[in-house]
N, C-alpha and C positions, 0 to 999 in steps of 0.2 A: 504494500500500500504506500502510494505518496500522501511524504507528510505536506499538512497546512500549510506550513510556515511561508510565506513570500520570499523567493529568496532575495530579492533586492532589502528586506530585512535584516539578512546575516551579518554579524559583523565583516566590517574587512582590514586587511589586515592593513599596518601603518604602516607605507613604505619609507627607510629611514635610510640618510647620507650613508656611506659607508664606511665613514669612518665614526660613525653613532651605531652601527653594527658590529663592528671590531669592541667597542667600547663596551659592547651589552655582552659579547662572548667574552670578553676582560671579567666581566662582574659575573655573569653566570662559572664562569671558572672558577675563580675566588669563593662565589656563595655554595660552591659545590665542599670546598674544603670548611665549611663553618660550621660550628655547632648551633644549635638550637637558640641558647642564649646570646652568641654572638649576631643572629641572623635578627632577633628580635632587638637588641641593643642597638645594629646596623639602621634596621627599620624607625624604630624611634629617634635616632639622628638625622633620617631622611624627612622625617617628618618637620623633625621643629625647623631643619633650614629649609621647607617649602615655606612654612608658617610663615618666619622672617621674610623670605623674600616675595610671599604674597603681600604683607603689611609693607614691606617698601613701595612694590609696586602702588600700593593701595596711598600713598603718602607723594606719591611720583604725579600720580594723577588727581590727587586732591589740591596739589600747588597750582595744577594747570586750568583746576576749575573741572575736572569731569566726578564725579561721583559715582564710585563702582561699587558694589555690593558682592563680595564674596560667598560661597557654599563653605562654610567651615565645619567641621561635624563637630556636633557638640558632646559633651563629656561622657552623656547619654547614650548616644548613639555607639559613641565609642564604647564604651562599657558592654551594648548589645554584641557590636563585633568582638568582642575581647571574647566573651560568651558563647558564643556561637563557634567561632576558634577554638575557643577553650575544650569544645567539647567532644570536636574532630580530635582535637591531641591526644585526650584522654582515651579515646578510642582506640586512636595509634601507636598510645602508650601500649596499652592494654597488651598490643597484637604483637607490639615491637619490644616487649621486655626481654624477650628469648634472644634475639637477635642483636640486640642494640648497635641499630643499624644508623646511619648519617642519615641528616636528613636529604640527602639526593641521592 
């Protein structure tokens, strides 16, 4: 059976410079050697320097007179993904204690 879905729907994929491909097989290399904690500490420093550099931008274009409104997730929301995360782990805990396998 064909599904529903339209596919002009689907995502597609982002076509990126080549040397921003190089750069993402750099990072996937690296995050292949991390542990758990690491990857989650990684990710939490990616985060606060988007933070900062969306309040610059946000500061960049308040001098110029445009007023932009950001999607920031709130504490909330964040708590829900922590959650929601937390509980895939736990799973993976579960299955991976035997093994104690990387996470990639």
């Amino acid at each position: 059976m064909k599904p529903l879905m339209d596919p002009s729907c689907e995502p597609k994929e982002l076509e990126l410079p080549l040397e921003f491909k190089f750069a993402m097989r750099k990072a996937e290399l690296r995050a292949s050697e991390m542990t758990w904690e690491q990857l989650h500490q990684s990710l939490l420093n990616l985060y606060q320097q988007r933070l900062i550099e969306i309040t610059a931008i946000k500061d960049i274009m308040e001098e110029e007179g445009v007023n932009i409104e950001f999607d920031i997730p709130t504490e909330l929301e964040l708590e829900e993904l922590s959650f929601i995360c937390g509980d895939d782990k736990e799973e993976d805990d579960e299955e991976n204690d035997e093994d104690n396998l990387q996470p990639f």
